[in-house]
Structures are given as C-alpha cells and as structure tokens.
C-alpha positions as CSV (number, residue, x, y, z in Angstrom):
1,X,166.0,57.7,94.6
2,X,164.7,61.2,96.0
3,X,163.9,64.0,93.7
4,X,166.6,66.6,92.4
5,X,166.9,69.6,94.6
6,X,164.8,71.9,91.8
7,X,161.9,68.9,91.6
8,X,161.4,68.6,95.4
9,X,160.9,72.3,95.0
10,X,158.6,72.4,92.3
11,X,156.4,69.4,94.4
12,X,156.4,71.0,97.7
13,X,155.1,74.4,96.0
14,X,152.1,72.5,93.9
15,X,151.4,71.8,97.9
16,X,151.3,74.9,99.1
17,X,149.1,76.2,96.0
18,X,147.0,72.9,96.4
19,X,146.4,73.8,100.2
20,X,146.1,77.3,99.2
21,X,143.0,77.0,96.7
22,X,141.5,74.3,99.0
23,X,141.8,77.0,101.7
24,X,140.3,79.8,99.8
25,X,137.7,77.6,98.4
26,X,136.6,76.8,102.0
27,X,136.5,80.2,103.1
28,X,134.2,81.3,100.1
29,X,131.4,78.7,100.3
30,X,131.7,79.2,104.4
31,X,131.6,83.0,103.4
32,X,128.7,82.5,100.7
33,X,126.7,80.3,103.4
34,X,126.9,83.1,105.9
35,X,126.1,85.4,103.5
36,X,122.6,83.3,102.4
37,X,122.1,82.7,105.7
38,X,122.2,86.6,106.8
39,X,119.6,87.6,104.0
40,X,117.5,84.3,104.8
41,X,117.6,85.4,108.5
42,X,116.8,89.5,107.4
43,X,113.7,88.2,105.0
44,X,112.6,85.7,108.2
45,X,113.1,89.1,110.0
46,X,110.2,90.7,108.0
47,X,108.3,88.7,105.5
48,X,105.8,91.4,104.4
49,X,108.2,94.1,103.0
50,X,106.6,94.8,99.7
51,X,108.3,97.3,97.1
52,X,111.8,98.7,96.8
53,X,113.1,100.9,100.2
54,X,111.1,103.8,100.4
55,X,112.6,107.8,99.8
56,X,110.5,111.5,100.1
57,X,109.8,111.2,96.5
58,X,108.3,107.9,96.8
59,X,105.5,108.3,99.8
60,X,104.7,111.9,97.9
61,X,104.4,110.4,94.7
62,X,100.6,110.1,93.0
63,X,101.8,106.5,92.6
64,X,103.5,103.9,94.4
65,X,105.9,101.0,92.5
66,X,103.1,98.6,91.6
67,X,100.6,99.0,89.0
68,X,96.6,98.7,90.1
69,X,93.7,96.6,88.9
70,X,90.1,97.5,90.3
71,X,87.0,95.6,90.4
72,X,83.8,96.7,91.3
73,X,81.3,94.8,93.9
74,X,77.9,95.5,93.8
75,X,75.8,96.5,97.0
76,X,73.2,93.5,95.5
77,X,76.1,90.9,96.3
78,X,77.1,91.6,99.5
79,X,75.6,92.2,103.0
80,X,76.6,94.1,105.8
81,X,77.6,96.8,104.1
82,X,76.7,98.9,100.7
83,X,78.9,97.4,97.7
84,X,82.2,99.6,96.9
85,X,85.5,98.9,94.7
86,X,88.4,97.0,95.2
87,X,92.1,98.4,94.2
88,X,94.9,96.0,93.9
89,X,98.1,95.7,92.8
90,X,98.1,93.7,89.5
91,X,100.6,91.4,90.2
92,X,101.2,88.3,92.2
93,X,104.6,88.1,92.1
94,X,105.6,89.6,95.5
95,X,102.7,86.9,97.3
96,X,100.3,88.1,99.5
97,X,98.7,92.0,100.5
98,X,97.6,93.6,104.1
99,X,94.6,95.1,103.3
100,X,92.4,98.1,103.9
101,X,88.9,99.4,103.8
102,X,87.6,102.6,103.9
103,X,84.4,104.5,104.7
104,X,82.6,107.5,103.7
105,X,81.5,110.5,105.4
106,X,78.0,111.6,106.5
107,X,75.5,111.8,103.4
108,X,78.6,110.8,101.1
109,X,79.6,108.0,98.5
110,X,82.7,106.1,98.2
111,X,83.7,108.3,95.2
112,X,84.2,111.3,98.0
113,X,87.4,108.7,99.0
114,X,88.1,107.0,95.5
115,X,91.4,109.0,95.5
116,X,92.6,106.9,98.6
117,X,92.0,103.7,96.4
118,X,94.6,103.8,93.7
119,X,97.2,105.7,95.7
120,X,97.2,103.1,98.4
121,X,96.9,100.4,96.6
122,X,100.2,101.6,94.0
123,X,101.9,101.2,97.3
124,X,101.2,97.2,97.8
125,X,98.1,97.0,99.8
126,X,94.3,95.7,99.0
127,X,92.1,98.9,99.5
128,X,88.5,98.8,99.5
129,X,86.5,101.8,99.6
130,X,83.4,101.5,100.5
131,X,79.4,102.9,100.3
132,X,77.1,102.8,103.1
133,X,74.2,101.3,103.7
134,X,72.5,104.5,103.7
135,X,74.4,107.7,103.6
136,X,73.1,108.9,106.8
137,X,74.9,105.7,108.9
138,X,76.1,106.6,112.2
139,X,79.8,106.0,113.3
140,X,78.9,102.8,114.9
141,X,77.1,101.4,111.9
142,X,79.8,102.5,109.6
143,X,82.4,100.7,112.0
144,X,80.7,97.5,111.5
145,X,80.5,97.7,108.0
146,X,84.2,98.2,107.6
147,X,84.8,95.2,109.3
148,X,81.9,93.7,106.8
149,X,83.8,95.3,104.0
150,X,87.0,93.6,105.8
151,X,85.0,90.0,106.1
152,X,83.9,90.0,102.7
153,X,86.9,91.5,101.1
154,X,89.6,88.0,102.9
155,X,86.6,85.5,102.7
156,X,84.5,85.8,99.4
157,X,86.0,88.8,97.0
158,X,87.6,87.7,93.8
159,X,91.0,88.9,95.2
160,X,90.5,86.8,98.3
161,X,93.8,84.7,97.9
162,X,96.1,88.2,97.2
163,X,95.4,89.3,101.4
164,X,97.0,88.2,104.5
165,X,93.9,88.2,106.7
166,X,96.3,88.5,109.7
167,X,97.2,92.0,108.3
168,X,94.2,94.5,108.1
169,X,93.3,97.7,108.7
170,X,90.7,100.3,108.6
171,X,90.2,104.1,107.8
172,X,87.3,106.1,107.4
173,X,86.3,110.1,106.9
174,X,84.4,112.3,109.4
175,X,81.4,110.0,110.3
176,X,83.5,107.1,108.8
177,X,86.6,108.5,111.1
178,X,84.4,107.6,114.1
179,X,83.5,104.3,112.7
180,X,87.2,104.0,112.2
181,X,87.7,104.1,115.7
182,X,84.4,102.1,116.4
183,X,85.9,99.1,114.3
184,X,89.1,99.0,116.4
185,X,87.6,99.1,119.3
186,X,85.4,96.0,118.1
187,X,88.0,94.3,116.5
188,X,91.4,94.7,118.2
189,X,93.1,92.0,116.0
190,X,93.4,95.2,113.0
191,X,96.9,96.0,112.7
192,X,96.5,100.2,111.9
193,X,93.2,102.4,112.2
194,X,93.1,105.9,110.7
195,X,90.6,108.5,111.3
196,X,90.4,111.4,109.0
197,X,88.8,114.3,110.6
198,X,86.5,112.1,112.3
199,X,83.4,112.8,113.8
200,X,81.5,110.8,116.8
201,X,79.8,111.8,120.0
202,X,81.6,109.0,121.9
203,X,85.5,111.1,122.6
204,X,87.1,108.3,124.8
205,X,88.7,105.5,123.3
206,X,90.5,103.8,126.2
207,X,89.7,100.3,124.9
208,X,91.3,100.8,121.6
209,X,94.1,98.1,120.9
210,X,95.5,99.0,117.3
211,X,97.8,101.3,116.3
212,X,96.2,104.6,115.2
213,X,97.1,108.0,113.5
214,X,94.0,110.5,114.3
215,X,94.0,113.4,111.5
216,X,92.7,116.8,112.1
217,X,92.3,120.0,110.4
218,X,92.6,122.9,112.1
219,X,89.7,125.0,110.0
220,X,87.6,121.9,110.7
221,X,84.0,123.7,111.8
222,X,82.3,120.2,111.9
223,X,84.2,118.1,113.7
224,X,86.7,120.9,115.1
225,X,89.5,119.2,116.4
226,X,88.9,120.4,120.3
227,X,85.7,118.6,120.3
228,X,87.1,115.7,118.0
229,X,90.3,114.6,116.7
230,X,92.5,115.7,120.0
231,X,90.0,114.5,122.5
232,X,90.3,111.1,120.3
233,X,94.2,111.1,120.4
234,X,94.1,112.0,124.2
235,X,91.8,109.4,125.3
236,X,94.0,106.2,123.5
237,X,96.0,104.4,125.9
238,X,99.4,105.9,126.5
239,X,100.8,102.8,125.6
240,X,99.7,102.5,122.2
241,X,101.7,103.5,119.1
242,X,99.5,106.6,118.3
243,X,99.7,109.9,116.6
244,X,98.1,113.1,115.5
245,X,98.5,114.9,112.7
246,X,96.8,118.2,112.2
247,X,96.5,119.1,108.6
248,X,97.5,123.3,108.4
249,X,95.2,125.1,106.6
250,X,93.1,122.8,105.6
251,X,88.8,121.8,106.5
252,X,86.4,119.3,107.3
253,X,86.7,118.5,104.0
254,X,90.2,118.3,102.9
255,X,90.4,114.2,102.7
256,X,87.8,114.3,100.1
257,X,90.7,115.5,97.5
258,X,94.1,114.1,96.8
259,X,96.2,115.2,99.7
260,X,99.9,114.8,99.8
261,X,100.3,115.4,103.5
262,X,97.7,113.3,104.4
263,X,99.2,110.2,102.0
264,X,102.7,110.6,102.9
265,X,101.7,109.9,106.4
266,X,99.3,107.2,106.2
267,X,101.1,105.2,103.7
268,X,103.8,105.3,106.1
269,X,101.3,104.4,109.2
270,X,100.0,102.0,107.1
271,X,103.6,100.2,106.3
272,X,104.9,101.0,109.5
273,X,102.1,98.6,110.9
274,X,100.5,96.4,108.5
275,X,103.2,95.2,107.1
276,X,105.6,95.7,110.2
277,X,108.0,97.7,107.5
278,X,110.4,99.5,109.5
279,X,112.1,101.3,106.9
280,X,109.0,103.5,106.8
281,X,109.6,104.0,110.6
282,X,112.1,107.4,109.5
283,X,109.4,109.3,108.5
284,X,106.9,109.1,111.4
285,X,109.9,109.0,114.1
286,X,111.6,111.4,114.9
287,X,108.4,113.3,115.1
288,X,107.5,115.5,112.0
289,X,107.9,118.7,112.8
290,X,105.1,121.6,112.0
291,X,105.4,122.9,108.2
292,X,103.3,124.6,105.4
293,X,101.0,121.5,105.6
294,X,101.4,120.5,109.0
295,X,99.6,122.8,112.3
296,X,101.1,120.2,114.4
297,X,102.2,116.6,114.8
298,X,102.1,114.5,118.7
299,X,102.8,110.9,119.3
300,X,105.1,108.5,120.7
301,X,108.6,107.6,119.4
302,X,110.2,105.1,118.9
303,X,107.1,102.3,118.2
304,X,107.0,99.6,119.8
305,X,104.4,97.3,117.9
C-alpha cells in the first residue's frame, strides 16, 4: 500500500535535502577547482615573484624580507675578473634567484659598493660585488668582467644552483657605470642594467637591448650629467624601457654610501625586470615626480618588457 499522507511528505523532503547537499556539494568542489585553478593560472602568470607584496616602507627599508649569507671568492680562484663577495638570501625555500653583479669605480674596491650587497640581496636576489683586475680598468674592461663575474657566479660559485641564469643583471659606479652599459651592449640577453653616475667616453648607446635606469647627480663634477648620464639616457632606443633618475643634491660620489633614493628605485628596476614583478611596477610608473632627493626623473610609462 502507498505511504500515509505525513510519510510521503517526510520522503519527498529527505529528496529535496538529498538533491540539495548533492547540489551544493557540486558547486563547492566546481567552485574550489576554479578557485585552484585561478591561483595556479596567476603563479603560471609570474613564477619569479619572490617575497611578500611590496609597500614604501618596504623598498626604503635597510633590509628586505629575507635574511643574507655572504661568502667570499678570492681573485686567486677565478679569472676574468678580480675576486669579490657573494650576498644571498639564506634560504632555499622560495627556489631559485635572478642575480646581479656589480662593479667598482675608477681606483676603487668593492668595499666602495659593499652597501649594495646586503640591501639587494635582503630583497631576494644573488648580488655579487665585485674588484677589478686593477683599479685603474677602463669601462670596457670593467664591462667584461661583470659578465665574468656573471659567468662565474651561474657556472662555478658555491651558490651556483640558488640563480636562474635566464635572469641577470648588471650595475656598476662611475667607471663601472660605463662598464654597466658596456656589458649590455655585449650581452643583450641581461634582463636590467644600472649605471650609477657613470663615466665613459663612448655617450651613444643605440645598440643597447636591456632595460636600463641611468642615475645622475646633479653636483656630479666628474662625470657631470650633461656630458654623461643624460647623453646616456638620450642615446638608448626609444623603445626600450628606460629611465633617469637624477639624485638632488647629491655628487659623484653619492653611490658609494647607503642611499635610500638610489635603493628604492633600483630594487624596484631590479624586480620590475629581473624577476618580471609587476607589483613593483607602481613605484616607477606613474613617473616619480621631483622631491628633496630627486632633481628629476624621465622615462617611459607604462613598460612594456
């Protein structure tokens, strides 16, 4: 016989509930799947975002998120290029660094940059400062030993296995500035060049291929930035991701002490282009605009690389 008024009731609403939680279940693992799917697609997006999303406070601080290891390499163990020290962040966890290396000025040692080292490297890059050959190297010597540095540093240092070697860049002070710009122009695989208050003879850089930020000072005397650093900018091709900062009040010398202009910005050049991190893109586009620290700031916006 069929079921009481009250018990058909009571069955047909288990149904609905039934249907119900089978319903909602589907929805949630369909949701959940999407939602995997949207943070597996955003990480394909960028794989080399290293460290949490960056503020102000974080690109001005005297440290960056990860802690730093440093070993030194000895000029007797290399070639190409005069020994220097490697900063690193200590941990693995995150996988694999861009890297940088960095040369001295004119007569100077990599201690005159050391402060770049640590400060870069807090930020989740391989830094490598380096020494000369001899501290009277010209730009285009000291361009070829960054990309020795940059050879030894991916293919024999200790830290070898901690670098993407698809992800390098270079950056160099006053005579090392123009070997900056000498090393991108031999190597245009290098993902970001920086030149700080650069100094070279050749002032054309049409052939350059890598992204580059060209700082000046404007009380520069040796490399003044008419004869130098603007000439530089001016001559890279127009359709290159490019920019120049000129540091306010400030000399020839002013890289060769911790700077919080000149961090701020080339962390964020650095980021922007090693590791493709576009969250750094808000503080180099819209264009900074002149300040205490800053005489005056030209480039191109938005970046395209």
């Amino acid at each position: 016989m069929p079921p009481h008024p009250p018990e058909r009731t009571r069955i047909v609403q288990k149904m609905r509930t039934r249907m119900i939680r089978t319903g909602l279940a589907t929805l949630l693992a369909l949701g959940g799947l999407a939602t995997s799917q949207a943070v597996t697609a955003q990480a394909a997006d960028n794989p080399y975002e290293r460290g949490p999303a960056p503020t102000v406070s974080s690109i001005e601080a005297l440290r960056g998120s990860y802690s730093v290891s440093q070993t030194t390499v000895s000029s007797l163990s290399v070639s190409g290029f005069g020994g220097g020290t490697i900063y690193y962040p200590s941990s693995t966890a995150d996988g694999t660094f861009g890297a940088i290396a960095i040369s001295p000025g004119f007569t100077a040692y990599q201690s005159s940059i050391a402060w770049l080292g640590p400060r870069l490297a807090s930020q989740g890059f391989v830094v490598f400062t380096i020494d000369t050959n001899t501290t009277v190297d010209q730009p285009d010597s000291r361009g070829r030993q960054l990309l020795s540095a940059l050879d030894y540093l991916t293919q024999q240092s200790s830290v070898r296995s901690r670098i993407d070697t698809s992800r390098l860049g270079v950056m160099g002070h006053s005579m090392g500035g123009g070997g900056t710009l000498e090393a991108a122009k031999s190597r245009p695989s290098l993902q970001a060049a920086i030149p700080l208050t650069g100094w070279n003879t050749d002032k054309t850089w049409p052939e350059v291929k890598t992204p580059t930020l060209v700082v000046g000072a404007d009380g520069d005397t040796i490399a003044p930035v008419a004869t130098h650093s603007e000439p530089f900018y001016g001559s890279l091709p127009s359709s290159l991701d490019k920019a120049y900062l000129e540091l306010r009040g400030a000399t020839h010398f002013t890289p060769n002490s911790s700077n919080t202009t000149i961090a701020k910005y080339s962390i964020s050049w650095l980021k922007r282009f090693i590791d493709n991190d576009t969250r750094y893109e808000q503080f180099l586009c819209p264009l900074p605009s002149a300040s205490l620290t800053i005489a005056e700031y030209r480039g191109n916006c938005p970046h395209t690389s």
